[in-house]
N, C-alpha and C positions, 0 to 999 in steps of 0.2 A: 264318567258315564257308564251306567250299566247296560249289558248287552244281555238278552235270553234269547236263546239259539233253540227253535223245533226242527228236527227231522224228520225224514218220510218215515212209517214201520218199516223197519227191515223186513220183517214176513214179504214184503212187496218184493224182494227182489231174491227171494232164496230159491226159485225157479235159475238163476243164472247159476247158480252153487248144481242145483242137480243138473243140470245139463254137463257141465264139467265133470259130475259125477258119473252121468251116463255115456257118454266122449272114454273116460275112462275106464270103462265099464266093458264099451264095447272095443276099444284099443288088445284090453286082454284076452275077448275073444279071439280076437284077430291073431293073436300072438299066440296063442293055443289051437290055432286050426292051421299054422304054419303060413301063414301072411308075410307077403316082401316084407324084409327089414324095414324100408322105405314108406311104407304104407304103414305099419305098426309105429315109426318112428314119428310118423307127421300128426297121425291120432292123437301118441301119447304126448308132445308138444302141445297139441291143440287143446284138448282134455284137460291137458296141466293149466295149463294160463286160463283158459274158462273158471276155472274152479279154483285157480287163487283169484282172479277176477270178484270173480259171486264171492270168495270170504272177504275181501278186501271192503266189499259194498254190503254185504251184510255188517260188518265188525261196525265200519260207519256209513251210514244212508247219508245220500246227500241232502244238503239243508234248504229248508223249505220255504224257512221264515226265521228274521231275526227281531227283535224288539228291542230300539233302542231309546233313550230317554226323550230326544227331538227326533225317529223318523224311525218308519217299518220300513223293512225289506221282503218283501214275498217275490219269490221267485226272482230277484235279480229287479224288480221292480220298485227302487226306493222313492218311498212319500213322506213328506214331510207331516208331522199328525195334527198340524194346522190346516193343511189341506184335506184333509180327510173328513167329510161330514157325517157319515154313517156308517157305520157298522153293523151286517145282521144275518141273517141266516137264510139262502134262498135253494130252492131246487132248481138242479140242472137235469141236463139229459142222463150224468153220471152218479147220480147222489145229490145227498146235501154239500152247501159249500157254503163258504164264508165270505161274505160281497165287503168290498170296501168302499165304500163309493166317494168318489172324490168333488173339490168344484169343479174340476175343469169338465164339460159336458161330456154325454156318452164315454166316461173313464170308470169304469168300474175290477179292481183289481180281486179276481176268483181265487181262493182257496178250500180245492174238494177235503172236505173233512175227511175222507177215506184215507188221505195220505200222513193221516196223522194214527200216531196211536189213542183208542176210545178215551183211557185215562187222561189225555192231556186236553182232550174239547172243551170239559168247562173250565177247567184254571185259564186255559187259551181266551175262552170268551169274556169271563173275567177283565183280565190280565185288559184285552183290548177295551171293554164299557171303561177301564179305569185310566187308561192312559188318555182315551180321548176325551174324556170328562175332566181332565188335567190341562191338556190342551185347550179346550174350550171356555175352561175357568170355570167349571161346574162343579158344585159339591153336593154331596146329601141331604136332601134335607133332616133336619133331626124335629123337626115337629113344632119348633119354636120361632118364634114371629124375630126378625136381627132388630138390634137393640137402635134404638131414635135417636141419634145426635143430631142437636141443635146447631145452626150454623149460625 
């Protein structure tokens, strides 16, 4: 079974990286203007773990969506891609996102395309028209009439 794993952009989360930069930033002032040990000490601890925190989640963003041969995962959310009747593109209050709509009633599974990087939208959208067009038993048409067997 093959599995494709999308991430959030890291861009999303390198605000956590500068905050630890700025934590440390201001620990030094603190420590050049003659600051309790104790006060410098708890910055520079705090500052530190912020900011290997942000490289930890920059290096890897957590996972968004996985696609697997029988069932999506969005968000902790797994569907089987028999259940899944559509797929398509709706606006929210946050952007565009990606609706999965499933049978069970008012079940619609959101994923804001923001949290993806631009490059991976259409292989993404792709990727889904073809898995559920597999699951459905759908194929392309190629333009030609299927052949007559007599019973």
């Amino acid at each position: 079974m093959r599995t494709t794993t999308y991430r959030m952009r890291a861009g999303r989360f390198l605000g956590v990286l500068a905050a630890g930069l700025i934590l440390l930033g201001v620990t030094a002032i603190a420590w050049a203007f003659s600051a309790p040990r104790v006060a410098v000490a708890v910055l520079l601890v705090l500052g530190g773990l912020v900011a290997l925190a942000g490289l930890v989640i920059v290096a890897r963003p957590p996972v968004v969506l996985r696609l697997r041969d029988d069932s999506i995962d969005v968000r902790g959310v797994k569907t089987v891609w028999t259940d899944v009747t559509e797929v398509g593109r709706v606006e929210t209050t946050h952007g565009a996102a990606l609706a999965l709509r499933t049978k069970r009633p008012d079940d619609t599974v959101l994923l804001p395309l923001a949290w993806l990087a631009p490059k991976q939208v259409p292989a993404l959208e792709t990727t889904l028209r073809d898995k559920l067009n597999t699951a459905h038993g759908y194929t392309i048409w190629d333009g030609t009439a299927p052949d007559q067997t007599d019973d």
